[in-house]
C-alpha positions in Angstrom: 34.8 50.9 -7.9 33.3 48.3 -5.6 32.3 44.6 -7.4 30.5 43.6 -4.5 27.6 41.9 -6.3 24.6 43.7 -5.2 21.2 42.0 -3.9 19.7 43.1 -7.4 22.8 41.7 -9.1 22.3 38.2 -7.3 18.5 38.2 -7.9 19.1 38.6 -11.7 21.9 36.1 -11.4 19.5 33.4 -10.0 17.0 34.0 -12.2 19.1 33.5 -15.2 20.8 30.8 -13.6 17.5 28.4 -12.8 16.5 29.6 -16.8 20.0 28.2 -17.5 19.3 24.7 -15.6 15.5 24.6 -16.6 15.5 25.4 -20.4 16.8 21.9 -21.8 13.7 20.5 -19.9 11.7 22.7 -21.7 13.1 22.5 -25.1 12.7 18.7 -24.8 9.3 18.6 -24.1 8.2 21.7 -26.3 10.3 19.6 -29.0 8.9 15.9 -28.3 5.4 17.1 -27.4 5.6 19.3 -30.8 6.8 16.0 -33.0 4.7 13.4 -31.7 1.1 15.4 -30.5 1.0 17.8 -33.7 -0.9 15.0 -36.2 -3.4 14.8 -33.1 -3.7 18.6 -33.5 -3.4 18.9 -37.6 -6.6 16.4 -37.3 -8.3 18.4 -35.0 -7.6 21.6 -36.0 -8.4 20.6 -39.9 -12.0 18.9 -38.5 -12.2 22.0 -36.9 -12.3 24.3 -39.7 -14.6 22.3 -41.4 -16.7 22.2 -38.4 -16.8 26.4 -38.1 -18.6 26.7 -41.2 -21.6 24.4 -40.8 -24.3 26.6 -39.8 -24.0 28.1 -43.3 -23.5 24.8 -45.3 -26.8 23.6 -43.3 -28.6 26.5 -45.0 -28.0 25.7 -48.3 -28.0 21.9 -48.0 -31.6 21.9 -45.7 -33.2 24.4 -47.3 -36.5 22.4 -48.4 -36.9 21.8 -44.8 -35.3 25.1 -42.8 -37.3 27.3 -44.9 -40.4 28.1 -46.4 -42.5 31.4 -48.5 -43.6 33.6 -46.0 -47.4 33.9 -45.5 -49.7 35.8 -43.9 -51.5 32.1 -42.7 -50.3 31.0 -39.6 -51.1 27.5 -38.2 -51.4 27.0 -34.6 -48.4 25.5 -33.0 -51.2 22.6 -31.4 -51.8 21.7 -35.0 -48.3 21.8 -35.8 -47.7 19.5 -33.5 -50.4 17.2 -34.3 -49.5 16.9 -37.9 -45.8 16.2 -36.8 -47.4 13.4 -34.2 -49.3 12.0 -37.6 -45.6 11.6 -39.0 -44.4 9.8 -36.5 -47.1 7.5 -35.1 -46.0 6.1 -31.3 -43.0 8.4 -31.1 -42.3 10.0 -28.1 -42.1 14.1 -28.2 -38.7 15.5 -26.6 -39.2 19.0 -27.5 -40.7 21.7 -30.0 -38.8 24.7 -31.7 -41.6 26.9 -33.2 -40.6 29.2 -36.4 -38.3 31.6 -35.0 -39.7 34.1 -38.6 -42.3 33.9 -41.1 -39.5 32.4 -43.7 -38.7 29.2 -40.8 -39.9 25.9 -40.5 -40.9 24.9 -36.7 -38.7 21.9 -35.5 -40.5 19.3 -33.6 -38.0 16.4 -31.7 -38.7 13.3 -31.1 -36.8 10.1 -29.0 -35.1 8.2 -31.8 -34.2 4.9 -29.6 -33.2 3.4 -33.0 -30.3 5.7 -33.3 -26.7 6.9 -31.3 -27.0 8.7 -28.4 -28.0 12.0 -28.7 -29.4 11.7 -31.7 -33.4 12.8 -32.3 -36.0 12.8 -35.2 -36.8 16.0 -36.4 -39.9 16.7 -38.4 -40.4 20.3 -39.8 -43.2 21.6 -40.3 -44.3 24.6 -42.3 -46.0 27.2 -39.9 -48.2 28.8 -42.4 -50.0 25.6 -44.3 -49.0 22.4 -41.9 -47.3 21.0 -43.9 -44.6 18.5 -43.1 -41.0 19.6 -45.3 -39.3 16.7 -44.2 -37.7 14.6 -41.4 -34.3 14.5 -40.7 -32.1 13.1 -37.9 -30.7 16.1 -35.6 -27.6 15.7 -32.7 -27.1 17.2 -29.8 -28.3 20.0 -27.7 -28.6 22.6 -30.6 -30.3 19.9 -33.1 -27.5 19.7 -35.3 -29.0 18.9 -39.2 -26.6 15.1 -40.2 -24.4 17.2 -42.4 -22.7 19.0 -39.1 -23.4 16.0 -37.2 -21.3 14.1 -39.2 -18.9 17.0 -39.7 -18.4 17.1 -35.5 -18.7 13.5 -34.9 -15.7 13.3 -37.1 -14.1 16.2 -35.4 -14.7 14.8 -32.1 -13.7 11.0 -32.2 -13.4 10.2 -36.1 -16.2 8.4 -36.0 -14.8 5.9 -33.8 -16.7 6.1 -31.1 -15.9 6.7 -27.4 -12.5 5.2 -28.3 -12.1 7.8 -31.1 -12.8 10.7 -28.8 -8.8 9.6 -26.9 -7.7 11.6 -30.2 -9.1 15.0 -29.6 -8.8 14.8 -25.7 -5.2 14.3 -26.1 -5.1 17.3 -28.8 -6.4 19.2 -26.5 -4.6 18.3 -23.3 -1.1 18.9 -24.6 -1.9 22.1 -27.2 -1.7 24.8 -23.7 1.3 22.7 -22.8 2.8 23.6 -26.2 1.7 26.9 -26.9 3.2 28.6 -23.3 6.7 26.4 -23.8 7.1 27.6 -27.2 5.9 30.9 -25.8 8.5 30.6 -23.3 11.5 29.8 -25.3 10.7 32.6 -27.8 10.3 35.2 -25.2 13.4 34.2 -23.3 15.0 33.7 -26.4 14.3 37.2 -27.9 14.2 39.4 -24.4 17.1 41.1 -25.9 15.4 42.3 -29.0 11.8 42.9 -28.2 11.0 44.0 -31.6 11.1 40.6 -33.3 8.8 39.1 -30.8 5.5 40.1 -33.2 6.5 39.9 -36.3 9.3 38.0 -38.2 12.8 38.7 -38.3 13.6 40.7 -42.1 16.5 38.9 -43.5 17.0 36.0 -41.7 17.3 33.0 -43.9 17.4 29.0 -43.6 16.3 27.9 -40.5 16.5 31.1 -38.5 13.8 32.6 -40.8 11.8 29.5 -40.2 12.5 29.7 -36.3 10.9 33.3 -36.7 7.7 32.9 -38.5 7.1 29.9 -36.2 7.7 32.1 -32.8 6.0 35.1 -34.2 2.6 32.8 -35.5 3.0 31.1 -32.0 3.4 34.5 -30.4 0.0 35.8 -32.0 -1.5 32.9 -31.7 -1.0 32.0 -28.0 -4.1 32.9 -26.5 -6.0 31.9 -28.9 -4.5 28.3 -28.3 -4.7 28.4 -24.3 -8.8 29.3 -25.0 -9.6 26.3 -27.5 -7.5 23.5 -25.2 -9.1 24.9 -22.1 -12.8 24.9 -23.9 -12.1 22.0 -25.9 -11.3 19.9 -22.8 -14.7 20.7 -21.2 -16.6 18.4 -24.3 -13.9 15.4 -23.7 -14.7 12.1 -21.8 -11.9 11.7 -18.9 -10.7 15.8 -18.0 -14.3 16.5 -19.1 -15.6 14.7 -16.0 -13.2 16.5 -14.0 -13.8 19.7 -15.8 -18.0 18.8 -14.4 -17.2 17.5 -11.0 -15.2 20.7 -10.1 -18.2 23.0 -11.4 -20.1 20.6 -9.5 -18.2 21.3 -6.2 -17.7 24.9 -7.1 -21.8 25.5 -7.6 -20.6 26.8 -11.3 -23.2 25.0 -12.8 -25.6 26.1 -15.5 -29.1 27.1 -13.6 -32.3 25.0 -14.7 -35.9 26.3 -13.6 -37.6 23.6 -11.5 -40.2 21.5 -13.2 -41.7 19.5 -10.3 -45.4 19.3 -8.9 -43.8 20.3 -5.7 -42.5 23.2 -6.8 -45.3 24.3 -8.6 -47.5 23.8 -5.3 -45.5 25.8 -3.7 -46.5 28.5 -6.1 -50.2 27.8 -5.4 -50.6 24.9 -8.4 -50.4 22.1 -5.9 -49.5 20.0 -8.8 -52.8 20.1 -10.5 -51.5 18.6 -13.9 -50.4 15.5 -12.4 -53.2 14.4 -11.1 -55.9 15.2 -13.8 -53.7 15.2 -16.8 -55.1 18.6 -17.3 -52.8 20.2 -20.1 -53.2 23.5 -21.7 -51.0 23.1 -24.7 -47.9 24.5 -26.8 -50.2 28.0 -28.0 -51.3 28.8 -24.2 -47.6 27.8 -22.6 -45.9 29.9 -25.0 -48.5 32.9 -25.1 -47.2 33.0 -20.8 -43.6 32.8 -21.7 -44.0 35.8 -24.4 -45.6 37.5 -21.4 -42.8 37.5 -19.2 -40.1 38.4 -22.4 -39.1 35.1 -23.6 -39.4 35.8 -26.9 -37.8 34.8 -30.1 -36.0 31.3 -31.1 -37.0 29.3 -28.5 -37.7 25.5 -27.1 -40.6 24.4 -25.2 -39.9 21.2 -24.0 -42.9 19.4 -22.4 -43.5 17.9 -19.1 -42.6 14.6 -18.0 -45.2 13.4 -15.3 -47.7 16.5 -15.4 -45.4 18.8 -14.2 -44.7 22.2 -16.1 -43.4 22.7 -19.5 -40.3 24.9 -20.0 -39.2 27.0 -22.8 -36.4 28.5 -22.9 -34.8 30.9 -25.3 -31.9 29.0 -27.9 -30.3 31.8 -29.2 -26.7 31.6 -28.2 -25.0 34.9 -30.5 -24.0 37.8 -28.8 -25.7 38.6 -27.1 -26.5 35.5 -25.4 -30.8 35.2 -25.1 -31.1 31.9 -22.8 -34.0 33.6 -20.4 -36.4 30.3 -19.3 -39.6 30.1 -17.2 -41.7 26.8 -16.6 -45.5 27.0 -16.9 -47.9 25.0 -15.4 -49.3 22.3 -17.4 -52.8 22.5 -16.0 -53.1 26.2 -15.5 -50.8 27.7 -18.5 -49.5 30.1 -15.1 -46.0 30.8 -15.1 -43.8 29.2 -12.1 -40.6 30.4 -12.3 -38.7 32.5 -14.0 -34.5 32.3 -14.6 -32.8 35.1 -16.4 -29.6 34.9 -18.4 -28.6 37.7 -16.2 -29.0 36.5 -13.0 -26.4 33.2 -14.3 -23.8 32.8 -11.5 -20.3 34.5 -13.4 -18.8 31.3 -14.2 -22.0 29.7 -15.9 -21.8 32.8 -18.1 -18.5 32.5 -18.7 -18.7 28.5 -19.8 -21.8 29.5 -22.1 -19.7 32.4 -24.3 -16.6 29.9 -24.0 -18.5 26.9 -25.4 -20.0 28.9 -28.2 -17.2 31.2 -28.8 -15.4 27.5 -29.6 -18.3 26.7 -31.9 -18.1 30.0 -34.2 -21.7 31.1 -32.5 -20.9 33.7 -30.7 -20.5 36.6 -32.7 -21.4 35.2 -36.2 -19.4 35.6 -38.9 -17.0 37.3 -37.1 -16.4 34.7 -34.6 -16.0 31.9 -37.5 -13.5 34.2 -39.5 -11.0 34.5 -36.4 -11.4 30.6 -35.4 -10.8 29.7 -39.2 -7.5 32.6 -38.9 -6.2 30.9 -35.9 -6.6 27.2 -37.1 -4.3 28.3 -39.9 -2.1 30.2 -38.2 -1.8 26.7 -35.8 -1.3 24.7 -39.2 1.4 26.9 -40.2 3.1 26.7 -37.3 3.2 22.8 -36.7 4.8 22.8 -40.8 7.2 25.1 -39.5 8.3 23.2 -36.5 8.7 19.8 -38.6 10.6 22.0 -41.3 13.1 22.9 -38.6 13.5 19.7 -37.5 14.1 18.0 -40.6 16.5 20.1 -41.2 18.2 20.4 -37.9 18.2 16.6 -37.4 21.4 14.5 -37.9 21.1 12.3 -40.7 19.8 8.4 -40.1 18.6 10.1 -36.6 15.4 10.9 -34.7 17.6 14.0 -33.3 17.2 15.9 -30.4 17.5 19.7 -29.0 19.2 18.7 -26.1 21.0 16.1 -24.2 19.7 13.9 -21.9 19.8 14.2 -17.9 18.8 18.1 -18.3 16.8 17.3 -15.4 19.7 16.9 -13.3 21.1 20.6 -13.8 17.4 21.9 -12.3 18.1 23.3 -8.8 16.0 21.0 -6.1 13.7 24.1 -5.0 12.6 24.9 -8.9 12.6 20.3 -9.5 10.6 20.1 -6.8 7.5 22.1 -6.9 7.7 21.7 -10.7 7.1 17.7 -9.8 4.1 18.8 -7.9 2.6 20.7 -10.4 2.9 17.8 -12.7 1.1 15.6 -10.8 -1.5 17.5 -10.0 -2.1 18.4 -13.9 -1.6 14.7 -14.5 -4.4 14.2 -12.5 -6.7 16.7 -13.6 -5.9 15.5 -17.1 -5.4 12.0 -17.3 -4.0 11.7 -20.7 -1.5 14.1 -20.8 -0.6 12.8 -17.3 -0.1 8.8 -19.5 1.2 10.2 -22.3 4.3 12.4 -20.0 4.9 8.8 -18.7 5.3 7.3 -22.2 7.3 9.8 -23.7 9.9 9.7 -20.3 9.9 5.8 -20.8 10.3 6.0 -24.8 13.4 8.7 -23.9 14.9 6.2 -21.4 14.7 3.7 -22.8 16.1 5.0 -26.3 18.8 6.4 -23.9 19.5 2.8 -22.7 19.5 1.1 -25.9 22.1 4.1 -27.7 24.1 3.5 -24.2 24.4 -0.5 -24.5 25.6 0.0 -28.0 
């Protein structure tokens, strides 16, 4: 018999060799990134799970001023707004939420320049009697009540400002890096023996049962991770801006109607509103935007220089209702119309991402898997330090591997593998600097052991 090695002999044998030369490299990083990142990811993931069950906290805590006895009455949303305007003499109006059902309170926003970016006033407002339940101080786009602000402020940047939000940008930047190693190594590691890939290996003790709950939760768990880094990096300050100028250059953007008095004399309007200060008012706008199905919870938003008001649908579960139209100010005539449907692809596909991170997108359901993956993450990250306390030599940091693995990796694997780098360094500035400060940390511990 012929032991001519066969072209699908040498194919295997290369694979398995550049495996062979390119493991150590990622045992050491899946090892150092795993010590050193996972109490940037235990914070963020614990913040996280607090985060996921804020809508229902909110109800309980707010309730004086989310909710009130339904009634027959109603109260004209103009009056509504005027009573809110009598609560907060000189303010300036940013936007109004009207009461979604007879048992809501409408929201009315105003500029707070006494307080943090992105924070508002909100006065609520009881739709049957006019009567003003209470002011509170709301973040962000979906007018979060202070106990979630504070709850995602912390999760966020600590509290710490823009210096505070280096924490969770570099959680998020290395968790993909983590998950596919580890899901490399386990695959690669268990290709023999498919069946302990999902679930953990039945009588395996010490560390080789702790080795196998901590591939199989990573295993489960993978895409899970890949989805919050990649979501989670959209809301930080450096990749975030990359994560923008790309969808910028790409046209991936989130559609806005136009609110201009051009474009409304180009619909026949001829920007009527701006020069008169003609102005219909909250009822008439919304009575247009009910007419062309914009219904439900929604946010009318007023115009800025006589332009046209837009409201816009706020409802963000599945599924997604964030139809919008602008109305003339002066005429109360519908301008434009933009439906949710008619979002380019990838607009879409940021929306459900962005609320699927938030727990919003499928309710209970949605916060139930986050709050399952979160500990299934925890678990994992006690795991991995289990193993290496008790894999490490005493005194020592320890190590999986020895140093110079680099080396072994064939120069047409080395090389493209450098490029990648690079380019992922760029796109993600801080797990590009913190690659650099681990290499220099290992050489330099490698130079130190070596003069000794």
């Amino acid at each position: 018999m012929s032991t001519e090695a066969t072209p699908a002999t040498e194919q295997r044998g290369g694979t398995a060799g550049t495996w062979a030369a390119l493991r150590p490299l990622v045992m050491r990083l899946h090892f150092y990134a795993g010590l050193l990142i996972a109490p940037f990811l235990v914070v963020a993931a614990s913040t996280g799970l607090l985060y996921v069950f804020t809508p229902q906290l909110e109800q309980l805590v707010y309730d004086r001023e989310l909710h009130v006895p339904a009634s027959p009455r109603a109260v004209s949303v103009d009056d509504q707004l005027a009573v809110a305007r009598a609560a907060q003499p000189g303010a300036s109006l940013m936007s109004i939420r009207p009461a979604a059902t007879p048992t809501d309170t409408t929201q009315v926003i105003f500029a707070a320049p006494d307080l943090p970016e992105s924070f508002r006033r909100t006065v609520f407002v009881d739709p049957h009697t006019a009567e003003v339940r209470g002011i509170l101080e709301t973040y962000g786009s979906n007018q979060a009540l202070p106990l979630r602000a504070w709850i995602d402020n912390l999760h966020r940047g600590l509290h710490l400002g823009e210096f505070g939000r280096l924490y969770s940008e570099l959680a998020a930047s290395w968790l993909w890096v983590v998950a596919l190693g580890g899901l490399l190594l386990w695959f690669r590691r268990r290709r023999s023996s498919r069946k302990n890939l999902l679930v953990p290996e039945t009588g395996a003790t010490g560390r080789k049962r702790l080795l196998s709950w901590h591939g199989a939760l990573g295993t489960w768990t993978a895409l899970g991770l890949l989805f919050l880094s990649a979501t989670g990096l959209t809301w930080s300050a450096h990749a975030g801006a990359n994560v923008t100028a790309l969808r910028e250059a790409l046209a991936w953007e989130t559609p806005t109607v136009s609110t201009s008095s051009e474009h409304q004399g180009h619909h026949g309007h001829g920007g009527h509103a701006a020069h008169t200060g003609a102005d219909v008012g909250p009822d008439r706008v919304l009575r247009a935007a009910e007419a062309q199905g914009v219904t439900g919870p929604v946010e009318l938003t007023p115009p800025t220089s006589g332009g046209a008001y837009v409201v816009q649908q706020v409802q963000r579960h599945w599924p997604t209702q964030q139809d919008s139209v602008a109305v003339d100010a002066a005429s109360g005539q519908v301008t434009e119309t933009l439906r949710f449907a008619d979002w380019p692809l990838m607009a879409k596909l940021a929306r459900w991402g962005v609320d699927a991170h938030m727990g919003l997108l499928f309710g209970l359901v949605n916060q139930l898997v986050l709050a399952a993956l979160v500990v299934a993450l925890l678990t994992a990250i006690v795991l991995g330090y289990r193993m290496w306390w008790r894999r490490r030599p005493a005194g020592t940091f320890g190590a999986p591997v020895a140093r110079g693995a680099w080396r072994q990796v064939p120069l047409r694997v080395l090389l493209p593998l450098v490029a990648v780098a690079l380019a992922v360094a760029f796109f993600l500035p801080l797990l590009g600097i913190s690659l650099l400060v681990f290499v220099l940390i290992d050489v330099a511990v490698g130079r130190w052991r070596a003069l000794r």
